[in-house]
C-alpha positions in Angstrom: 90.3 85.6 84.8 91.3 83.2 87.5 95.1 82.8 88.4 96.1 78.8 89.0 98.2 80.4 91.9 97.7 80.6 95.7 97.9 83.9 97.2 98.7 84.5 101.1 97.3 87.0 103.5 99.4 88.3 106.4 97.9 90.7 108.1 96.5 92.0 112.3 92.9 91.0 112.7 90.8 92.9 109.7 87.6 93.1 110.7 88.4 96.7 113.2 86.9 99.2 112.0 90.0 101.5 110.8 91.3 102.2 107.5 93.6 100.3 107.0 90.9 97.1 107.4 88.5 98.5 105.8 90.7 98.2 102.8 92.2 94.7 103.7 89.0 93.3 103.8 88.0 94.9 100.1 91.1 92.9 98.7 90.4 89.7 100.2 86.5 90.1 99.6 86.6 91.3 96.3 89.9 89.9 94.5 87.9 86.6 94.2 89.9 85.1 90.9 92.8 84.0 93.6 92.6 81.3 96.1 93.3 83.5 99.2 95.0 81.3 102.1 94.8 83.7 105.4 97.4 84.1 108.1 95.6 86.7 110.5 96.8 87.5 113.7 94.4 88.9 116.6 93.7 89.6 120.4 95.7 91.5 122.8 98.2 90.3 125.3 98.9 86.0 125.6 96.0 85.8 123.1 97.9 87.9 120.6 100.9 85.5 121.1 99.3 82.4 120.9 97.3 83.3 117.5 101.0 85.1 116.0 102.7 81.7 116.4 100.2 79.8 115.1 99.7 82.2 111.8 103.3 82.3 111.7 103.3 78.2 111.9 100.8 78.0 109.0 102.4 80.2 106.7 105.8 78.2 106.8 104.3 75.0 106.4 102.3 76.4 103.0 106.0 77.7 101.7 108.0 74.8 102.6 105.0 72.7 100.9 105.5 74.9 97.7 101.8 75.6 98.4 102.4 79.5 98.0 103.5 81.9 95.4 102.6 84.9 96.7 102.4 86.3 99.9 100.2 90.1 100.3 101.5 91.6 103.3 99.6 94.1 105.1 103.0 95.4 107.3 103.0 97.3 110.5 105.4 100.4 111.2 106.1 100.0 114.4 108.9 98.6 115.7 106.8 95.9 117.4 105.3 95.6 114.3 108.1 94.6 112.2 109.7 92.4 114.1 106.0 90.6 114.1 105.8 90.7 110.2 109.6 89.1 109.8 108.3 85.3 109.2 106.5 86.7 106.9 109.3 89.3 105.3 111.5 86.6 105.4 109.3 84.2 103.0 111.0 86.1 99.8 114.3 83.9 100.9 112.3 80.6 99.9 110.9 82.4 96.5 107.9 83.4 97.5 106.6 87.0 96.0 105.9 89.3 98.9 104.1 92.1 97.9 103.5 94.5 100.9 100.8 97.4 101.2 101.9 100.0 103.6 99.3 102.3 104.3 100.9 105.0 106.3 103.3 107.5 105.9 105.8 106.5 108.8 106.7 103.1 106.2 109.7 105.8 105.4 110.4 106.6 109.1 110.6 102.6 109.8 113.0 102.6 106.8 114.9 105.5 107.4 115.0 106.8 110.9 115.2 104.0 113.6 117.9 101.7 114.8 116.1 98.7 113.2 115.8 100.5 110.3 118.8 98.9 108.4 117.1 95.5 109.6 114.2 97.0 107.9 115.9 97.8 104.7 117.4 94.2 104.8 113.8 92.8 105.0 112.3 94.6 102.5 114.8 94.1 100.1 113.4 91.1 98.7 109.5 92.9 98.3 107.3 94.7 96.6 105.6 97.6 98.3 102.3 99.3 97.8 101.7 102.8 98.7 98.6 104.6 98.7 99.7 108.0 98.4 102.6 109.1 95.5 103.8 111.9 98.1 105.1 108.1 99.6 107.4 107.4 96.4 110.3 109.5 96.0 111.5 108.9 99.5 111.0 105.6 99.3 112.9 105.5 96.1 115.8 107.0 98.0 116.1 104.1 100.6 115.4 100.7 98.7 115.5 99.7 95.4 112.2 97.2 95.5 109.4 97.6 93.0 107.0 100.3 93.8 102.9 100.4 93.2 101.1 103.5 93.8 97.1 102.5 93.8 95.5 105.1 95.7 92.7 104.2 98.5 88.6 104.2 97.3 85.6 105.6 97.7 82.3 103.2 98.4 79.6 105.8 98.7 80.6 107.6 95.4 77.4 106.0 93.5 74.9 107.5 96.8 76.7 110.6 97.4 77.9 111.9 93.9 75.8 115.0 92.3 73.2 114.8 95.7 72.7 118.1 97.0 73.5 118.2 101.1 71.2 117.9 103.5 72.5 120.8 105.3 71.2 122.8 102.4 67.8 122.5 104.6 69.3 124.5 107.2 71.1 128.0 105.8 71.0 129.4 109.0 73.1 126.3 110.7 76.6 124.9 110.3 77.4 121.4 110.4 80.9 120.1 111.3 81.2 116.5 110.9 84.4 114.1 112.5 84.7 110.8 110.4 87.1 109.3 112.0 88.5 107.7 115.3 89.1 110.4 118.1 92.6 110.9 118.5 94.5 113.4 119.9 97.2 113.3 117.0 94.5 113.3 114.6 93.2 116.8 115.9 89.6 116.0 117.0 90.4 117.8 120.3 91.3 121.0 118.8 88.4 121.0 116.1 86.1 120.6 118.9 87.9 123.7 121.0 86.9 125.2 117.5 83.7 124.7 117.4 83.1 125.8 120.8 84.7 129.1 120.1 82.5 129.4 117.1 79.5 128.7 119.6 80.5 130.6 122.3 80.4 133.5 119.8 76.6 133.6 119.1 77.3 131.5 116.1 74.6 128.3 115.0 77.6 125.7 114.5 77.2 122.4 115.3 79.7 119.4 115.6 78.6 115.9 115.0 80.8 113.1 115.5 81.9 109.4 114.5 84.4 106.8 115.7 85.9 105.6 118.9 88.2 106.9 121.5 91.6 105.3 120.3 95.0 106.4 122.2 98.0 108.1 120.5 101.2 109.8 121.9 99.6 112.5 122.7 96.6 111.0 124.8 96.0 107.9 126.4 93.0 105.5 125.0 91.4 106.6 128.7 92.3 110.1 128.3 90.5 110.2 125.0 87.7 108.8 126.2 87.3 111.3 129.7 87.7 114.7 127.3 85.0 112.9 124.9 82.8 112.3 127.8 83.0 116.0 129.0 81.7 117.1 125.8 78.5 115.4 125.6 77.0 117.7 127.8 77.5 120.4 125.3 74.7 121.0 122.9 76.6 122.2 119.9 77.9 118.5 120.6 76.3 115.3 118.6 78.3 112.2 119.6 76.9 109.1 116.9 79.7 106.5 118.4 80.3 103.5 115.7 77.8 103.6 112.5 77.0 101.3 109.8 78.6 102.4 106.2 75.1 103.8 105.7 74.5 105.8 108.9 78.0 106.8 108.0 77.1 108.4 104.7 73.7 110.4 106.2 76.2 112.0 108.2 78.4 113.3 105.3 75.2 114.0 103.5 74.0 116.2 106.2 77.2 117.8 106.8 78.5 121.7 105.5 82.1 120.7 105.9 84.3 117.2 107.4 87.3 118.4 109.2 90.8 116.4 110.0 93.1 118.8 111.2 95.6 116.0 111.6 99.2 116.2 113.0 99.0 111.6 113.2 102.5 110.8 111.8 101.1 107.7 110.0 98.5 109.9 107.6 98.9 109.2 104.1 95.4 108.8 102.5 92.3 109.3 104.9 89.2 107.4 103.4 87.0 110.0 105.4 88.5 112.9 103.2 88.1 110.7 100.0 84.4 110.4 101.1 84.0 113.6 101.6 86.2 115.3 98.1 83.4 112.2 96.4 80.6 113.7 98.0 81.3 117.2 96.9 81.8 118.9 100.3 84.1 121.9 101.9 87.2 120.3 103.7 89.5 121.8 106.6 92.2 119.8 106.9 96.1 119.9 108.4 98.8 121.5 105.9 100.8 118.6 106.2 102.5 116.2 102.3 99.8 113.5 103.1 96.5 115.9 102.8 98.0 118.0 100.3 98.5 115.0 98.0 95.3 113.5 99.1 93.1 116.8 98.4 95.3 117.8 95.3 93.1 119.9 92.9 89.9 119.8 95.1 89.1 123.4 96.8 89.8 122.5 100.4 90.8 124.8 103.4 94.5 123.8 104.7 95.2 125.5 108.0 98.5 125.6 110.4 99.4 122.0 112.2 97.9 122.5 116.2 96.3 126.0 115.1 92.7 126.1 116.9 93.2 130.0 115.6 93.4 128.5 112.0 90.6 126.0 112.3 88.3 128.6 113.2 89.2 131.1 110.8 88.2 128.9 108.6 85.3 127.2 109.5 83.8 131.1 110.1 84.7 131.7 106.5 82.8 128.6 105.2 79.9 129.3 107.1 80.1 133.1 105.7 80.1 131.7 102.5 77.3 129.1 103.3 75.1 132.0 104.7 75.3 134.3 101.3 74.7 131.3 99.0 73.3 128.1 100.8 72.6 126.5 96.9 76.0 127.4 95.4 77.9 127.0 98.8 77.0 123.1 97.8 77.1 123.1 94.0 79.8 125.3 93.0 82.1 121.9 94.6 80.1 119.2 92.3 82.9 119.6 89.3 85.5 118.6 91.7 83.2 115.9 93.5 83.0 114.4 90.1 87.0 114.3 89.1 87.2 112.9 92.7 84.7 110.3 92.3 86.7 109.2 89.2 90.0 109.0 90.6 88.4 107.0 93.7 86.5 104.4 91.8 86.0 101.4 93.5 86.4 99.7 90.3 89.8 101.3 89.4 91.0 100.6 92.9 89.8 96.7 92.3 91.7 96.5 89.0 94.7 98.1 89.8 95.1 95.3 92.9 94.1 92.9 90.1 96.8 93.6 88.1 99.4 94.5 91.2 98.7 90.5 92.9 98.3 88.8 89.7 101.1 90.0 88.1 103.5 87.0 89.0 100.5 84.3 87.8 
């Protein structure tokens, strides 16, 4: 079906490689039956400015034309961020459905906990939000009174990854860690690694192989990041892949015993490295914090203490006990879940739900 309506895009420069782009780019890519008008925003600094304005100058000469109906709204949380998005918040005044996707659990701290948060409340009033995570819902519920969508994030490697047998399988004697995603301080990569080297240090054959890029937080500095990431390299229970292509990406889960995100980042709601791991059938250690627990639900995962390097290794030793008595079933005896996983994850459900969600008001 194609929808005679015009839909808008509002969103920061999608072609990053985080999650939140990733996902961005799968809606505008493959939610082809609209006629998708973009107001991106890039750049850092003057550049930034310059390419706001003129995205914010596009998108109210499409409304006042009556050239949009709909406006998708990929918000920031920050409070930077919101008073960026308010040309676009403020395009429900002129009639035009604004249907946000908020992809990270501080959307309720922005509505909640800050002094712009009434102005916040005000804004929002007049949308639609999409959460990815229904840990997101009730809280929301209790602060604004705007329709709510729940359409969980997707898994792309489910068709190469689903029912496979690791790799690791090919080593019983070694442990593979694998990071798959940015290194953060917030998100815990720093005290998985302090893990690991523990586990080493202790005559055990571990191993930690990594993805992503040094990005800053409030607990480290972009710099800072990247200096502790440096020092590691020399270690040789260290593998350090930098950015990879989606399929370089899924040779590393394929290869890997267990994915770790021992996350304390106050924006998690729905990690698509855990997704891609829970699809591909493997053992998880992750932080015991609402946004994992709802992400991991019934799938057997390991949930350990926020900023425990104690808890991370007691479980990782566990794992790799278990992996040593039973390399085969350490692996197969996860498949059932894999497979309730890669249904709940479909790409194709994930496409039809946003179907229905945008092209509701055609």
């Amino acid at each position: 079906m194609r929808y005679n309506r015009k839909v808008g895009l509002w969103s920061a420069d999608y072609e990053q490689v985080t999650g939140q782009a990733i996902v961005t780019k799968r809606v505008v890519k493959y939610q082809s039956q609209f006629a998708w008008n973009e107001y991106v925003y890039s750049g850092v600094g003057v550049r930034s400015a310059v390419s706001w304005a003129a995205a914010v100058l596009r998108l109210w000469f499409a409304i006042s034309s009556g050239k949009l109906s709909t406006l998708y709204l990929v918000c920031s949380r920050s409070d930077w961020g919101l008073m960026r998005d308010v040309p676009a918040l403020l395009a429900g005044v002129m009639g035009v459905r604004v249907v946000v996707h908020a992809h990270g659990s501080d959307i309720v701290d922005l509505l909640v906990s800050r002094p712009l948060s009434p102005l916040a409340r005000m804004l929002y009033r007049r949308c639609e939000v999409i959460v990815p995570s229904a840990h997101l819902l009730q809280p929301l519920r209790e602060v604004i009174r705007t329709p709510l969508h729940l359409c969980e994030n997707y898994c792309i490697t489910v068709d190469s990854n689903i029912g496979q047998n690791s790799a690791a399988v090919d080593e019983p004697g070694v442990f593979t860690v694998l990071w798959n995603s940015n290194i953060m301080g917030s998100k815990g990569f720093f005290l998985l690694a302090e893990a690991v080297h523990r586990m080493s240090e202790e005559g055990h054959a571990v191993r930690l192989v990594s993805m992503g890029r040094p990005v800053g937080d409030d607990s480290l500095s972009e710099q800072e990041a990247r200096d502790r990431l440096d020092a590691l390299r020399s270690e040789s229970w260290f593998d350090y892949r930098g950015h990879l292509t989606p399929d370089g990406a899924n040779a590393m889960i394929d290869g890997a015993d267990v994915v770790s995100l021992p996350s304390r980042y106050r924006s998690e709601c729905q990690p698509l490295a855990i997704i891609q791991a829970m699809c591909a059938g493997r053992a998880i250690v992750v932080s015991d914090i609402p946004a994992l627990r709802e992400t991991l639900g019934n799938y057997p995962a390991c949930f350990v203490s926020v900023g425990s390097t104690d808890a991370i290794l007691a479980a990782l030793l566990e794992l790799f006990r278990e992996k040593l008595s039973d390399p085969e079933g350490f692996v197969t005896h996860r498949q059932p879940a894999a497979l309730a996983a890669a249904k709940r994850f479909s790409i194709n459900r994930f496409d039809h739900q946003m179907a229905k969600i945008l092209g509701r008001a055609a």
